[in-house]
C-alpha positions as CSV (number, residue, x, y, z in Angstrom):
1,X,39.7,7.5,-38.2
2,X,39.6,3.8,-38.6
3,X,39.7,2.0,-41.2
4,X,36.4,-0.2,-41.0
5,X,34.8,3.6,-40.2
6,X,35.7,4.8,-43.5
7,X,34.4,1.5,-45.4
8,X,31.0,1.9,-43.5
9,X,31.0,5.6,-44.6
10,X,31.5,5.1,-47.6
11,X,29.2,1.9,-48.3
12,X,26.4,4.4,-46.6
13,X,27.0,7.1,-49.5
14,X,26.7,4.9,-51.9
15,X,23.7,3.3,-51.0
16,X,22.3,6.9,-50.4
17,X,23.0,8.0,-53.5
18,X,21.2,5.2,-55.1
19,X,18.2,5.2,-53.2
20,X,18.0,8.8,-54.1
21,X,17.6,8.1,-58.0
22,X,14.8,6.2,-57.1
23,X,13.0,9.0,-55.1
24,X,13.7,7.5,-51.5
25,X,14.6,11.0,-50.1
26,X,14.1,12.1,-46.4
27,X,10.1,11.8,-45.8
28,X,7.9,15.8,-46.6
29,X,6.4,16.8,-43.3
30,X,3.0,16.2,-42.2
31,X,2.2,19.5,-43.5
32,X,4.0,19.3,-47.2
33,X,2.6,17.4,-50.3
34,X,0.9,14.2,-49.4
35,X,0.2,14.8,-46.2
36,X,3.3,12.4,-45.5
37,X,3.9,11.4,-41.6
38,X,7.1,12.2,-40.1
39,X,10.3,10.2,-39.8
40,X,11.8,9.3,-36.7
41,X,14.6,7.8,-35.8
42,X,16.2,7.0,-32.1
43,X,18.9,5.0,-31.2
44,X,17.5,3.1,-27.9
45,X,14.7,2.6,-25.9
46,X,14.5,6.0,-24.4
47,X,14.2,8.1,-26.7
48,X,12.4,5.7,-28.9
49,X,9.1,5.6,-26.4
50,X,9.4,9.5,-25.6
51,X,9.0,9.6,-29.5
52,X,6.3,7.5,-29.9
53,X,4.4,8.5,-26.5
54,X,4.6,12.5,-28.4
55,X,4.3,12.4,-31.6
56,X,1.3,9.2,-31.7
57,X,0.2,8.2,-34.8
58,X,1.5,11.5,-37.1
59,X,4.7,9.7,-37.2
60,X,6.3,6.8,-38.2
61,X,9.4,5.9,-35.5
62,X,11.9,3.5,-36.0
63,X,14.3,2.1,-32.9
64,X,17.9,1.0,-34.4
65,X,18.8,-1.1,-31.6
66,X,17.1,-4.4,-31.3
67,X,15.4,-5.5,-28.6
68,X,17.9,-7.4,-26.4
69,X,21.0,-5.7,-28.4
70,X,23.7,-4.1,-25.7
71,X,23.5,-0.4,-26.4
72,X,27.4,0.7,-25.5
73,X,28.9,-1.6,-27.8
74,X,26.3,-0.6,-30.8
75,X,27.8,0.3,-34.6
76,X,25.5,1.4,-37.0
77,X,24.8,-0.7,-40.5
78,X,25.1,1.6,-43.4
79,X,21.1,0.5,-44.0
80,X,21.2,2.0,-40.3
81,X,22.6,6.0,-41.6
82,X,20.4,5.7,-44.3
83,X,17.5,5.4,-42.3
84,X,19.3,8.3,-39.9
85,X,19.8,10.4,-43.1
86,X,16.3,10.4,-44.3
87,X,14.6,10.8,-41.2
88,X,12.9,14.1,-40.4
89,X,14.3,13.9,-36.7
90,X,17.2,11.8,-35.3
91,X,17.5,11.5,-31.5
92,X,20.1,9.8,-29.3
93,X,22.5,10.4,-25.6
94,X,24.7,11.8,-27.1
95,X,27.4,10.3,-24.5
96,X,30.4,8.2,-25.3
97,X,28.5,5.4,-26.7
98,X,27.1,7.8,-29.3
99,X,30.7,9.0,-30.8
100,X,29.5,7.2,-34.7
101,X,26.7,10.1,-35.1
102,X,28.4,12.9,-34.3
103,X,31.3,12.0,-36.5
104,X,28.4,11.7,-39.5
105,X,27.9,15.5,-38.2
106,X,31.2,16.5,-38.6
107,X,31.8,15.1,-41.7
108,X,28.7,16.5,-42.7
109,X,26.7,13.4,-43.6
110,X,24.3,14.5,-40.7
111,X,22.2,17.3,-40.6
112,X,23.1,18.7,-36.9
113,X,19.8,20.9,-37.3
114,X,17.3,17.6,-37.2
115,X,19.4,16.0,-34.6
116,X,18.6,16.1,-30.8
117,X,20.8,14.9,-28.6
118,X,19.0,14.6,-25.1
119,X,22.5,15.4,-22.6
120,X,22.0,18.7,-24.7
121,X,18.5,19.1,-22.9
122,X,19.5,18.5,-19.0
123,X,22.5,19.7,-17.0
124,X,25.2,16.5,-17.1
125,X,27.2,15.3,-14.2
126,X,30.2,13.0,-15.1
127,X,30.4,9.0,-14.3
128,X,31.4,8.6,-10.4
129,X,33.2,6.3,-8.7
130,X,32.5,5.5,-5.5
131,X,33.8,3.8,-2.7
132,X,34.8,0.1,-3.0
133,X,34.0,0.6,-6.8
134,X,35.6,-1.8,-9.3
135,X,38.4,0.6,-11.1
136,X,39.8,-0.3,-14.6
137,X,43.0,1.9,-14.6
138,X,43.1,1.9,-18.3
139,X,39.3,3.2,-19.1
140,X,40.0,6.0,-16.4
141,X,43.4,6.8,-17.4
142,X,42.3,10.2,-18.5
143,X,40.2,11.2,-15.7
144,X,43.8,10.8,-13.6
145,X,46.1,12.7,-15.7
146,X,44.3,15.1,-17.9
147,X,41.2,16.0,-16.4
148,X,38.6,14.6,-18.6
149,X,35.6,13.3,-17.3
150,X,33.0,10.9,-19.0
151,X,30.2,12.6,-18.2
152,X,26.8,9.8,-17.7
153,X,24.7,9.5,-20.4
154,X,22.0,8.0,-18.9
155,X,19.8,11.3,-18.5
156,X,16.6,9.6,-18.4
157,X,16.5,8.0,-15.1
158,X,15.6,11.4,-13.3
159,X,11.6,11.6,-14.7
160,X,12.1,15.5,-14.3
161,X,15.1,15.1,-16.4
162,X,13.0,13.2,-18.9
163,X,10.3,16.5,-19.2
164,X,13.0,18.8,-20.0
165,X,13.9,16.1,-22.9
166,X,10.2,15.6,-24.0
167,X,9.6,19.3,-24.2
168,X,13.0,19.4,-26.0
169,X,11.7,17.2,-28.6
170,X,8.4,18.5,-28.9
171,X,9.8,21.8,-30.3
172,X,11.8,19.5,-33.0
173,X,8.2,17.7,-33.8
174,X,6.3,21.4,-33.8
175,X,9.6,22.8,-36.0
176,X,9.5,19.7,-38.4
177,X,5.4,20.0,-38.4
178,X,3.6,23.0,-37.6
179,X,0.4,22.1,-38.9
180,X,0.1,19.9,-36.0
181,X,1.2,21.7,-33.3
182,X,-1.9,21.8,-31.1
183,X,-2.1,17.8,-31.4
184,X,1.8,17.6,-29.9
185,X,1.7,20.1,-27.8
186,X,-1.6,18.1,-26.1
187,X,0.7,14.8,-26.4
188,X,3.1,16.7,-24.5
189,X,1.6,17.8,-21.7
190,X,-0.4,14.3,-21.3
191,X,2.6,12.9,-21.1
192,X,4.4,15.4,-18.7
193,X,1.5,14.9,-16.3
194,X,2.3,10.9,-16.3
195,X,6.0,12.3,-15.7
196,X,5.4,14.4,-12.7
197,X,3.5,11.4,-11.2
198,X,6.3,9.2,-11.4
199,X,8.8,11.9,-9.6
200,X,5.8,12.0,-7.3
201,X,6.0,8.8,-6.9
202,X,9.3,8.1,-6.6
203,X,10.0,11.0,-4.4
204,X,7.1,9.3,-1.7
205,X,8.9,6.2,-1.6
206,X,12.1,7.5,-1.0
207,X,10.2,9.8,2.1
208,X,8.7,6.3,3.8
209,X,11.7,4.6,3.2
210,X,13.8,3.3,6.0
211,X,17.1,3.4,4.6
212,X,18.4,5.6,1.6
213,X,21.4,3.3,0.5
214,X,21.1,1.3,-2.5
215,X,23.2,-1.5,-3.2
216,X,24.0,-3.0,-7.1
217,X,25.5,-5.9,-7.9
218,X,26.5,-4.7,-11.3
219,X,26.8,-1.5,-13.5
220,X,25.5,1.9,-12.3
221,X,23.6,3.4,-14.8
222,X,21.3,5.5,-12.3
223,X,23.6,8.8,-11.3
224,X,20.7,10.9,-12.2
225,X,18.0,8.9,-10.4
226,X,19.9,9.1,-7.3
227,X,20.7,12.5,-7.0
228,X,17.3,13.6,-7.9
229,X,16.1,12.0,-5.0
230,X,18.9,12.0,-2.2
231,X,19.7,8.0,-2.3
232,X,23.6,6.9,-1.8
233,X,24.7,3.7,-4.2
234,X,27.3,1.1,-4.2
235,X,27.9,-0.8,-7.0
236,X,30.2,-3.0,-9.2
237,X,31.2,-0.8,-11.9
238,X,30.5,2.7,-13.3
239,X,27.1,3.1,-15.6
240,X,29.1,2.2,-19.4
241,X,31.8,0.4,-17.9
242,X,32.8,-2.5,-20.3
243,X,33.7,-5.0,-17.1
244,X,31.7,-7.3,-16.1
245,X,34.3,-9.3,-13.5
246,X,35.0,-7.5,-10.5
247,X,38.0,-7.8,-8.4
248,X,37.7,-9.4,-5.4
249,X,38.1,-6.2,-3.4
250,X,35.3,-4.8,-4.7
251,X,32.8,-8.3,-4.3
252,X,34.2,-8.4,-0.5
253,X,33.4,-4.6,-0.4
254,X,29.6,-4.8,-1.6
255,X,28.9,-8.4,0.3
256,X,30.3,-6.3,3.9
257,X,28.5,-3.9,2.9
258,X,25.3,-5.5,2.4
259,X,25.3,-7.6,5.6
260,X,26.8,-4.8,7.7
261,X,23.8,-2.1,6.8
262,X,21.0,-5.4,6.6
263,X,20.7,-4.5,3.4
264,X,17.3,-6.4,2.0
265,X,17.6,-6.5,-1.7
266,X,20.5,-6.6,-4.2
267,X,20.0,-4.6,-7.6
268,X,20.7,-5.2,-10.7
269,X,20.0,-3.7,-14.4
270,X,18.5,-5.4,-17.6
271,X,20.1,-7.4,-20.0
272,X,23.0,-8.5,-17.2
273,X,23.9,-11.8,-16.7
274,X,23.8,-11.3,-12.8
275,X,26.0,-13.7,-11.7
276,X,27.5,-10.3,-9.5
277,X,24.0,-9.9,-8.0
278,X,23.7,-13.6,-7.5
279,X,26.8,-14.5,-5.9
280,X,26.1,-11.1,-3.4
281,X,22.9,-12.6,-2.4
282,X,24.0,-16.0,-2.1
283,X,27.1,-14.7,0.5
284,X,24.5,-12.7,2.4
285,X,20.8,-13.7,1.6
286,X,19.9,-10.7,0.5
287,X,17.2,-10.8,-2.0
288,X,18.0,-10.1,-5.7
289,X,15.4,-7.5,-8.0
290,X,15.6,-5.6,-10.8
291,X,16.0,-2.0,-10.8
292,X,15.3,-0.9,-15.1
293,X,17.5,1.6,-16.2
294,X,15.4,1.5,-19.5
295,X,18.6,1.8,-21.2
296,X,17.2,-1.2,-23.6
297,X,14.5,-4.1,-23.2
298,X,14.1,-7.5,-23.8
299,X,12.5,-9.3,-27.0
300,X,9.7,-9.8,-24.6
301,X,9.6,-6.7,-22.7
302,X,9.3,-5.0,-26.4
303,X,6.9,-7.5,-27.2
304,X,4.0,-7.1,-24.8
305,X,4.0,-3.1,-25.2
306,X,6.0,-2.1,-22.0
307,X,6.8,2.0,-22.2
308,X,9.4,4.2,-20.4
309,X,6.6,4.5,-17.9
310,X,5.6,1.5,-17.4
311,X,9.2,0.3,-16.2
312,X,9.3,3.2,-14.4
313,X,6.1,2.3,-12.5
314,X,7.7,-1.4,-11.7
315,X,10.4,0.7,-10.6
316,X,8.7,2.3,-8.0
317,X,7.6,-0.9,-6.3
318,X,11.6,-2.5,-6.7
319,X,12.4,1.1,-4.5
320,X,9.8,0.6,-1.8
321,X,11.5,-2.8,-1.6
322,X,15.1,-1.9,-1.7
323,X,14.5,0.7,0.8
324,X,12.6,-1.1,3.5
């Protein structure tokens, strides 16, 4: 383990132990003394709104990342495991960007039981390369020699992916606070009804479409979103890559293959600096939109109330676009 992971452990203890002298234990259910709401704690966007969208105003829920803050590269503070520690439910990916948490689990400074991790609540499908796909030998050294994949951890682009995450959660909520079950079940299947519209939706778009190739000029975080719906991608990088310069094989690659197939709108995802996107559309005059992951949002995004399906919904109009 390294060495600044150990200091941050250790700082976290401490500070736990001291908060606990004062009574600053992990919050009593909704249904124990005090009628006390919940405490919830997610790592990202995602599973932040899903949270919030179920559980309403019988709990409180807190986001760790900050609006605008890169998710892959994320370490926690030790004022961040605190807040994990004495929440009632903790919910992250549980991918590759996640590895801190479950190391609190296996040291045991996490209870696994109040933990959800949402790849535990779909069936996963490793990171893909595809063709013309910008390569970093040394990030996919194991996939070459030992056979370990990186499976995506973006689950929640699929909106059928994201039901079998809600409902997933909705048993931790129930589990945590019976009393209210009937008022999160209701949430629940309100919000599964605004999630089957969306695949609906989605799904129609694809159907009218004239083309089912989409084209990114930057990472791929949407392996899930494609499959569910038939599309074929080409893009930069891989979903977490950590590049953000391709090679020049792989920007000749995506501009031929833009102008070849008459492509009519670039993509790429939030928080990019898009000079990839930019300098595809500049080479081919392809139009440039963005296509939210939800991974995170901006400051401004967070700001003025936008949900998961809300950026969904814009979503659904960048498709129509994409695939005319």
């Amino acid at each position: 383990m390294k060495q600044p992971y150990k200091k941050l452990m250790a700082l976290a203890l401490i500070f736990s132990a001291v908060l606990s002298l004062f009574g600053c234990g992990p919050a009593e259910t909704l249904s124990g003394v005090g009628d006390k709401k919940l405490k919830i704690v997610a790592t990202n966007f995602p599973p932040f709104d899903f949270a919030r969208q179920l559980a309403g105003e019988l709990a409180d829920v807190t986001m760790l990342l900050s609006p605008g803050q890169e998710s892959h590269t994320f370490e926690p503070t030790p004022q961040d495991i605190i807040k994990i520690q004495q929440a009632d439910i903790f919910i992250m990916g549980g991918g590759e960007s996640d590895q801190w948490a479950k190391k609190l689990i296996s040291s045991s400074q996490l209870d696994e039981g109040k933990t959800l991790f949402m790849m535990d609540c779909v069936e996963t499908v490793p990171e893909e390369l595809t063709e013309g796909m910008n390569h970093n030998h040394e990030e996919h050294a194991d996939e070459d020699h030992s056979g370990f994949y990186e499976y995506d951890e973006h689950v929640w682009t699929s909106p059928v992916n994201a039901m079998e995450i809600c409902s997933k959660l909705t048993e931790k909520l129930i589990a945590a606070d019976k009393a209210h079950e009937q008022a999160y079940t209701e949430n629940l299947n309100r919000y599964l009804a605004q999630l089957e519209e969306l695949d609906e939706s989605f799904a129609a778009a694809v159907e009218r479409g004239v083309r089912k190739t989409l084209v990114f000029g930057d990472r791929f975080p949407f392996r899930y979103f494609a499959d569910r719906y038939g599309l074929t991608y080409f893009a930069a990088f891989p979903g977490c890559s950590g590049e953000t310069e391709p090679d020049a094989a792989t920007m000749k690659f995506l501009i031929d293959k833009v102008s070849e197939e008459n492509i009519p709108v670039v993509l790429h995802v939030e928080l990019s600096n898009q000079k990839i996107a930019d300098a595809i559309c500049e080479a081919t005059g392809a139009k440039k939109a963005l296509l939210h992951s939800c991974h995170g949002v901006t400051k401004d995004e967070f700001d003025r109330g936008e949900t998961y399906v809300s950026l969904m919904k814009n979503n659904v109009d960048v498709l129509k676009e994409a695939l005319s």
